[in-house]
C-alpha positions in Angstrom: -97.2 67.1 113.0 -99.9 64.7 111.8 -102.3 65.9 109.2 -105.3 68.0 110.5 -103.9 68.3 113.9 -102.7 71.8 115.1 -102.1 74.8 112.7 -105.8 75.7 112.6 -109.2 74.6 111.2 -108.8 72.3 107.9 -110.7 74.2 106.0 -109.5 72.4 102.6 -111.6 69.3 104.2 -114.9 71.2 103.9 -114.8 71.9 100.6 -117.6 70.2 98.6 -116.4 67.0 96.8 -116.7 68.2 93.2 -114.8 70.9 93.9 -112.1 69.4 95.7 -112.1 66.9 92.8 -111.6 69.6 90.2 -108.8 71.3 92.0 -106.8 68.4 92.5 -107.6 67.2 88.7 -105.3 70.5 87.8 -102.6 70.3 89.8 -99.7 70.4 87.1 -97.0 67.2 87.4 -96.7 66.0 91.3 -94.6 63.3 92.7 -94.6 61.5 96.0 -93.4 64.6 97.8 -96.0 66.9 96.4 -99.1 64.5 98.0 -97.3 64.6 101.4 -97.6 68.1 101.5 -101.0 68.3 100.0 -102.1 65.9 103.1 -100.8 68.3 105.5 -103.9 70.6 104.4 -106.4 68.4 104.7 -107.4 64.5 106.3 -109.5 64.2 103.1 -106.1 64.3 100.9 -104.2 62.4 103.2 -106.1 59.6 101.7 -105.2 60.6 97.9 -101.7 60.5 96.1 -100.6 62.0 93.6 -98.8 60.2 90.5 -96.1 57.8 92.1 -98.0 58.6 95.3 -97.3 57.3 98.5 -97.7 53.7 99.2 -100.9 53.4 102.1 -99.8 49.4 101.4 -98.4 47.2 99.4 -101.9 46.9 97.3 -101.6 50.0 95.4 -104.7 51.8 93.6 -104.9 54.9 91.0 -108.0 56.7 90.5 -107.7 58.8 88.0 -104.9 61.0 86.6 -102.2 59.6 89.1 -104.7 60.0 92.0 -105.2 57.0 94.5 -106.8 56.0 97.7 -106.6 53.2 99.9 -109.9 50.6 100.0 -109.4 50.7 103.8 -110.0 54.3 104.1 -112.7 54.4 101.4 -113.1 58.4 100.1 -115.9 59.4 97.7 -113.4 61.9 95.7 -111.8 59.1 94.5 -114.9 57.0 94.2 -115.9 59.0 91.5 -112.9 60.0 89.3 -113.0 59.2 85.7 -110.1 56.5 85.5 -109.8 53.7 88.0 -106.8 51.7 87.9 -106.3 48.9 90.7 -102.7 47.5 90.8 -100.4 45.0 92.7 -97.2 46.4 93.7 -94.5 43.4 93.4 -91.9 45.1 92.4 -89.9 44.8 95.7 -90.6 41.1 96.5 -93.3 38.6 95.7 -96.2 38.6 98.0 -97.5 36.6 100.7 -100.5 34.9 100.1 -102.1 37.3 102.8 -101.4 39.7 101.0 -102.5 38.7 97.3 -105.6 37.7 99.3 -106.0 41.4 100.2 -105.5 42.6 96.8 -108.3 40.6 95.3 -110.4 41.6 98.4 -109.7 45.7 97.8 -110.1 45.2 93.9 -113.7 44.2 94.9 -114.2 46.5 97.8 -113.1 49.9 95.1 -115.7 48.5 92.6 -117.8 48.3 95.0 -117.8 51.9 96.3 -117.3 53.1 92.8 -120.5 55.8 92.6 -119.7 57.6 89.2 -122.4 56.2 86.6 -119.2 55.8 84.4 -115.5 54.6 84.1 -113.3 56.0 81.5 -110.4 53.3 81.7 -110.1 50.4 84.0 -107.2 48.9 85.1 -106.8 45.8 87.0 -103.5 44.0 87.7 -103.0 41.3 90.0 -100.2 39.7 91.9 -98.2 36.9 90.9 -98.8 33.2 92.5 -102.3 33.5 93.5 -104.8 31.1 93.8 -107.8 33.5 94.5 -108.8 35.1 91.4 -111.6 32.4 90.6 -113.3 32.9 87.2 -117.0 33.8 89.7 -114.4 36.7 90.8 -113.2 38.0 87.1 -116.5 37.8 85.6 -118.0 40.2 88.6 -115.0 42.5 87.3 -115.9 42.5 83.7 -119.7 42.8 84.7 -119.0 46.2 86.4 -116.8 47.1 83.0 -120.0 46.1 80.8 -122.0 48.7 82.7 -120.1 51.5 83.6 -116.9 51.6 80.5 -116.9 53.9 77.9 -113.7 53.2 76.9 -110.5 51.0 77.6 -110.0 48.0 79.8 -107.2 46.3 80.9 -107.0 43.2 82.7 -104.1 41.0 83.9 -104.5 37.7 86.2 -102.0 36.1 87.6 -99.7 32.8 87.1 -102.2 30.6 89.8 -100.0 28.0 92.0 -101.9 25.4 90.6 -103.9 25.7 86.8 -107.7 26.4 87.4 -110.6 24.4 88.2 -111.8 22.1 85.7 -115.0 24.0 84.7 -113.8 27.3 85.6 -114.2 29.9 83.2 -114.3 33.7 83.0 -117.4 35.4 81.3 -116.9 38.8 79.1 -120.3 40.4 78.5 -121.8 42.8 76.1 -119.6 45.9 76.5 -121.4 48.2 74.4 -119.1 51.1 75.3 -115.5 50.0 75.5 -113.2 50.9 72.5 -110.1 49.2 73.8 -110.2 45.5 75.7 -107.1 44.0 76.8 -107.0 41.1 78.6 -104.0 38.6 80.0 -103.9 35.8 81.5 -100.7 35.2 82.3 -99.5 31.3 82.3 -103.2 30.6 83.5 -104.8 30.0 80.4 -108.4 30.7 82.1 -110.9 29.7 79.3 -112.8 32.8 78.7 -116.4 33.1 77.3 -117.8 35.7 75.0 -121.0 36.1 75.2 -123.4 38.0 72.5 -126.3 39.0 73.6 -128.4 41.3 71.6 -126.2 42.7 68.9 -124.1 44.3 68.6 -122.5 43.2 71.9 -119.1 45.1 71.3 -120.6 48.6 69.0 -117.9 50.9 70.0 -114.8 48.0 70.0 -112.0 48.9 68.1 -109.1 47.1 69.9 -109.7 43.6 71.1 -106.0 42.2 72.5 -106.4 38.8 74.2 -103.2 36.9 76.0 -102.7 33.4 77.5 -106.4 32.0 77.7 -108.5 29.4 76.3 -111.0 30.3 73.9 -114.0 28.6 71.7 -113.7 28.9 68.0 -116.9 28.8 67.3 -118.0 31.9 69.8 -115.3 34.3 68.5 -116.2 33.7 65.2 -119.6 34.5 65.8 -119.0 37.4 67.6 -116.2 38.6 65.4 -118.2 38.6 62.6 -121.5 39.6 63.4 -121.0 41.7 67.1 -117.6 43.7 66.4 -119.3 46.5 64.1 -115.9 48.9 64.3 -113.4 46.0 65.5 -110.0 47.2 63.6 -107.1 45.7 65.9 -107.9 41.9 66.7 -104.5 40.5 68.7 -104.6 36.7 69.9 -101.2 35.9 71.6 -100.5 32.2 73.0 -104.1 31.4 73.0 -105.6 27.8 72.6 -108.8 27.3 70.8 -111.7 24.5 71.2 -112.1 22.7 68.6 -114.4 23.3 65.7 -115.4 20.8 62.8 -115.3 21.9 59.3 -118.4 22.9 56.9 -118.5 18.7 56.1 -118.5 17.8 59.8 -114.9 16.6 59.6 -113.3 16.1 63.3 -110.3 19.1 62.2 -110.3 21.8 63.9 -111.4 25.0 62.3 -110.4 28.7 63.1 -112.1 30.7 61.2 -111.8 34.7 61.7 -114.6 36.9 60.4 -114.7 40.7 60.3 -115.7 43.0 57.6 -114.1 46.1 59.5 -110.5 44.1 61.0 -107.6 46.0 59.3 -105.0 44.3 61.6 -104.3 40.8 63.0 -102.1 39.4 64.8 -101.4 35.7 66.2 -98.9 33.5 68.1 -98.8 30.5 69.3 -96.3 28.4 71.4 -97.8 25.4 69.6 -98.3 24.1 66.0 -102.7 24.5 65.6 -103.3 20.8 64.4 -106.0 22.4 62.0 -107.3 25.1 59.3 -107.3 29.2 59.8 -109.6 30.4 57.9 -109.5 34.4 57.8 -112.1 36.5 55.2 -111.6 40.0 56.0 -112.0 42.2 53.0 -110.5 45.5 55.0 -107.6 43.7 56.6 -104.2 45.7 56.1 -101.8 43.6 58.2 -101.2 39.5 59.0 -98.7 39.2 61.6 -98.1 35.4 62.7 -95.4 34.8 65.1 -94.3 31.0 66.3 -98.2 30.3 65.0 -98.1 27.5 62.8 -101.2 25.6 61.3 -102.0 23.0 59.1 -103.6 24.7 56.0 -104.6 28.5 55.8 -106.8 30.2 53.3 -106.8 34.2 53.7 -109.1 36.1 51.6 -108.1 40.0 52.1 -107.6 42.0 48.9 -106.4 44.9 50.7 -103.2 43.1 52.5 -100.5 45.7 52.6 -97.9 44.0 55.2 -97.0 40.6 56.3 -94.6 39.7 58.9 -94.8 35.5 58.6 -92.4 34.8 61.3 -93.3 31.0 61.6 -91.2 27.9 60.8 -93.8 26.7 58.2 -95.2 28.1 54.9 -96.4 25.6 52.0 -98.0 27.9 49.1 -99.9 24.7 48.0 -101.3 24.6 51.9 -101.3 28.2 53.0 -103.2 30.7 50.2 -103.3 34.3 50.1 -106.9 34.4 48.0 -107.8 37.6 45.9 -104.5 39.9 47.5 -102.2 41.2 44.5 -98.6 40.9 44.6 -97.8 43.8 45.9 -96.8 44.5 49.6 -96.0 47.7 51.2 -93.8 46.1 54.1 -92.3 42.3 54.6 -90.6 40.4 56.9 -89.1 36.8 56.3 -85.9 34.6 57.6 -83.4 32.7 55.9 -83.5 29.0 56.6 -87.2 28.6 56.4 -89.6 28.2 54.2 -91.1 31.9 54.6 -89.0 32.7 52.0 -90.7 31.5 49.4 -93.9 34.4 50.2 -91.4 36.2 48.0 -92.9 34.2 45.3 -96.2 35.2 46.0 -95.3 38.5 46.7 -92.5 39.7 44.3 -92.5 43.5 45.0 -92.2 44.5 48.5 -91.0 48.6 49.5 -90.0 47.8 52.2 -88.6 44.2 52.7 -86.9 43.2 56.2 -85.2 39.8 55.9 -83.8 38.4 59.5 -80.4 36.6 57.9 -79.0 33.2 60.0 -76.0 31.7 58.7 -74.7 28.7 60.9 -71.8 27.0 60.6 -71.9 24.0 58.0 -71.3 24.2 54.5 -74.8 23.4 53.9 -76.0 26.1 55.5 -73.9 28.5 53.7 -75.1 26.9 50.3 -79.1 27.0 51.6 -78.4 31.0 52.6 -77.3 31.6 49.0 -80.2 29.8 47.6 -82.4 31.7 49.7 -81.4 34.6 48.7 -80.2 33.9 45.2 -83.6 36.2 44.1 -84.9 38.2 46.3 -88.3 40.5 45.5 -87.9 43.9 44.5 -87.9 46.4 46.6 -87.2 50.0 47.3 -85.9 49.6 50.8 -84.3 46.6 51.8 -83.2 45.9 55.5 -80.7 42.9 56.6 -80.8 41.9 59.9 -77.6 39.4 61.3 -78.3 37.3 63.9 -76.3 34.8 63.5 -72.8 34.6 61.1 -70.7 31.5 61.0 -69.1 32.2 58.2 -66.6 35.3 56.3 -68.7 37.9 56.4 -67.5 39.5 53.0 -68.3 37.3 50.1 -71.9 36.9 52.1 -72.1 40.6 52.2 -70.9 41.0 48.5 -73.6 38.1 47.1 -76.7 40.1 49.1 -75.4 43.6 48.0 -75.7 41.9 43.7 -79.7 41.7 45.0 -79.9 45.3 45.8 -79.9 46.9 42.3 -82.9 48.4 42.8 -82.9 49.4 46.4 -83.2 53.2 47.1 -82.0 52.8 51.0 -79.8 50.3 52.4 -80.5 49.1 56.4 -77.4 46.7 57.8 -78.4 45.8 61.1 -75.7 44.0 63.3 -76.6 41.6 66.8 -75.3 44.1 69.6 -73.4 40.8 71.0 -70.7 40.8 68.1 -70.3 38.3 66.0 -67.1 36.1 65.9 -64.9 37.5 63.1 -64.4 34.2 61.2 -63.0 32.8 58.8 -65.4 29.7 58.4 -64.9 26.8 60.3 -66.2 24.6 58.1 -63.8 22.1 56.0 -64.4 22.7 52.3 -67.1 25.6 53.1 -67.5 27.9 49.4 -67.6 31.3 51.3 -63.2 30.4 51.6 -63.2 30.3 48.1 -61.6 33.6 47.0 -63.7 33.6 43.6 -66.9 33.9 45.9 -65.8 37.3 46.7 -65.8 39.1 43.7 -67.9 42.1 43.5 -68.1 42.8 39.6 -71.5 42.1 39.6 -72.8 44.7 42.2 -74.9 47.6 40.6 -76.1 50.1 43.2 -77.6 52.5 40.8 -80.6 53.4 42.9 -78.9 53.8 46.0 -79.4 56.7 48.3 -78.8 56.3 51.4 -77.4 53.6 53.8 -78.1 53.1 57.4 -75.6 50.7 59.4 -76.4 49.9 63.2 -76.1 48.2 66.3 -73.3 45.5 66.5 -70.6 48.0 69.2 -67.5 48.0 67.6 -66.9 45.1 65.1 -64.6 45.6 62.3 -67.9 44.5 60.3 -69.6 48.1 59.7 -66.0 49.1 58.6 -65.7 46.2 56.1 -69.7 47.0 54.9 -68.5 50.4 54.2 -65.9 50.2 52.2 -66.9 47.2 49.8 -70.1 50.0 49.3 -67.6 52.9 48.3 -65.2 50.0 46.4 -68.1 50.8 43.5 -69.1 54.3 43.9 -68.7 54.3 40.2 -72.1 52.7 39.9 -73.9 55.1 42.2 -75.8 57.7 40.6 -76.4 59.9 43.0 -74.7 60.9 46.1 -74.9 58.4 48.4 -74.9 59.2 52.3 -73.6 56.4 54.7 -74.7 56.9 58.6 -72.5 54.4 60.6 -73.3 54.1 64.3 -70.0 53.2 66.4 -67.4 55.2 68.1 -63.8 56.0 67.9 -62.7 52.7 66.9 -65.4 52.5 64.0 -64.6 55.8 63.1 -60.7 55.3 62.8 -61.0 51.9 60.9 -63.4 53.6 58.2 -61.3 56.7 57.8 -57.8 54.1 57.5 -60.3 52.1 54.5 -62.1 54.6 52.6 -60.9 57.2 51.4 -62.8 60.7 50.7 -64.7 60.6 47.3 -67.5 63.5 46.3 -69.9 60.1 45.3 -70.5 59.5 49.2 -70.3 61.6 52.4 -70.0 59.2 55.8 -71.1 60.0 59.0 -70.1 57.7 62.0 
């Protein structure tokens, strides 16, 4: 029987619109099912779905709390929700260029008969392989957020078949309101503008996350520093900058960042910056630069608590941590790169994380012992393998002589198991059996020991028992949590034998 036909009047379809709103707003949970039986009451909610909701097309839109209509059957319940979020369904196959027309269309025509004076999040996801979301067609988008949000938007473009128009750009204005801005630009690199108008352009901004675009330097400094009041979260992922000249009108390129509130930051890059980051934030917590390499930094923030500098490229004479102590709550560095000389900027860490790659060549076996000959001092220290080309033991044993002051151990394995070696390499120290003595390990301030992911590997078993070899030097009891299964659990029990200094639990 088709909705509204036969069974009586629809009486649910009379209802006034706030009302009908407000009931459906507290229906608890709901899947697919539950908003084909809702539209059986009523034409009105055969147009609305209800969570995963059922698809009108292959353009799907939510409008608020899991609720969405079609464009093509426009209904002024949903045109008034408080959450609109407008997404391409591709999860089946990629779309036709008829229909990722469409989807650009609909996006436009739900704006358009949008009638509540606000939006509390905005959504807007487009399909893969378009050419039809033009910059003129973004920046109507962001116009509508800049009047109507009050709090998050989220906006993803497409990879375009071809790269945009030269001159093409996007426009974000003033959004006094929004809290949270996320855009992407996924493989497009659309060069977006920001543009101040009369400050601050951004009051209520706390979150601003930017991916795959183009940016000017010289327009996000300004309105970093002077039209972000409450920015704290500043994320710029695979973004390429115009070029700015320095203070002496030099032809570098300058990136300088700006913020008196920013207490996180985080950059990557797939490409070295030919040029100098300049960052003054006196509030900023935590520097996170992934694959984001530049010529020369200099980063004034006292109040740096956490750095994670995975990049192939630090020179302390180049890159300068102005006016920050030597203290860090949390660190993460690599072997084989020059990140690992932070720890001499940075000589106590609590928590320190160091990614460990040990390929085959005795040169690389010497240049992992160098690296780690002194590491800094720190009360939790976590080991992460990805890569082991050599006898795991006498590496194991030389990291475990740098732990005399760790309170918690974390060994963490590659879930892909590493070959159980011995070392390939002709003439390689880590054969030498006088490499593998272990009179030198002190774990006096050793607690607790953490060993996971790497399946089954005889590994975790080895770790374990070259720890309990010297639970002479623990002293307190120590408590080893091994994850693996029967076959962990039988080579551990076979090694190590019961001892009231440590308790195991695989």
């Amino acid at each position: 029987m088709a909705p509204g036909e036969g069974g009586g009047a629809d009486r649910i379809s009379g209802l006034p619109d706030e009302l009908l709103h407000r009931i459906l707003l507290l229906i608890p949970g709901g899947t697919a099912a539950d908003a084909a039986r809702t539209s059986v009451l009523s034409r009105r909610c055969l147009l609305l779905r209800y969570r995963r909701s059922i698809e009108v097309s292959r353009y799907r839109i939510r409008i608020g709390y899991g609720y969405g209509t079609s464009v093509k059957y426009p209904c002024n319940i949903g045109a008034h929700l408080p959450e609109l979020a407008l997404c391409y369904d591709d999860s089946r196959e990629p779309p036709s260029l008829h229909d990722a027309r469409r989807a650009h269309e609909r996006a436009d025509a739900a704006l358009a008969v949008y009638s509540a004076p606000t939006v509390r999040r905005l959504e807007i996801v487009m399909p893969f392989g378009s050419r039809h979301v033009t910059g003129e067609r973004v920046s109507s988008w962001l116009r509508f957020a800049s009047r109507r949000l009050v709090s998050e938007l989220k906006l993803s473009l497409p990879h375009p078949a071809l790269a945009p128009d030269k001159g093409e750009e996007a426009v974000l204005p003033a959004c006094e309101r929004a809290t949270a801005i996320d855009v992407e630009s996924v493989g497009r690199a659309l060069p977006f503008r920001l543009l101040p108008l009369t400050p601050p352009s951004f009051a209520a901004l706390a979150s601003l996350r930017i991916t795959e675009a183009r940016l000017d330097a010289r327009e996000l400094e300004h309105v970093l520093s002077s039209r972000c009041p409450r920015l704290k979260e500043l994320v710029l992922e695979w973004v390429s900058f115009s070029p700015m000249r320095d203070d002496d009108g030099d032809a570098a390129a300058v990136l300088s960042i700006r913020s008196a509130s920013l207490q996180r930051l985080q950059m990557a890059s797939s490409e070295e910056f030919a040029g100098s980051l300049r960052i003054a934030a006196p509030e900023l917590r935590v520097l996170a630069q992934r694959c984001f390499s530049c010529h020369d930094a200099y980063i004034a923030a006292p109040k740096l608590s956490e750095v994670y500098w995975h990049t192939l490229l630090y020179d302390p004479s180049r890159h300068r941590f102005a006016e920050a102590g030597r203290h860090l709550r949390r660190m993460e560095v690599t072997t084989g790169s020059p990140t690992m000389a932070l720890m001499n900027r940075f000589d106590v860490v609590d928590e320190l994380k160091l990614t460990i790659s040990a390929p085959q060549g005795v040169h690389q076996y010497e240049k992992l012992l160098e690296d780690t000959n002194k590491l800094a001092k720190c009360a939790v220290l976590v080991l992460k393998f990805v890569e082991l080309k050599h006898d795991f033991k006498p590496i194991m044993v030389h990291l475990l002589q740098q732990c005399a002051g760790a309170r918690k151990l974390v060994v963490e394995f590659p879930f892909k198991m590493m070959d159980d070696y011995p070392c390939k390499s002709s003439g390689c120290p880590c054969n030498q059996l006088e490499n593998s003595k272990t009179n030198r390990i002190v774990l006096h301030s050793l607690e607790e020991v953490e060993v996971k992911g790497g399946g089954e590997g005889d590994h975790k078993a080895e770790l374990v028992r070259i720890l309990c070899k010297y639970h002479a030097t623990f002293k307190k009891k120590v408590f080893i949590s091994v994850r693996g299964g029967a076959h962990t659990q039988r080579k551990i029990g076979n090694f190590v034998p019961p001892n009231d200094k440590y308790e195991i639990t695989v």
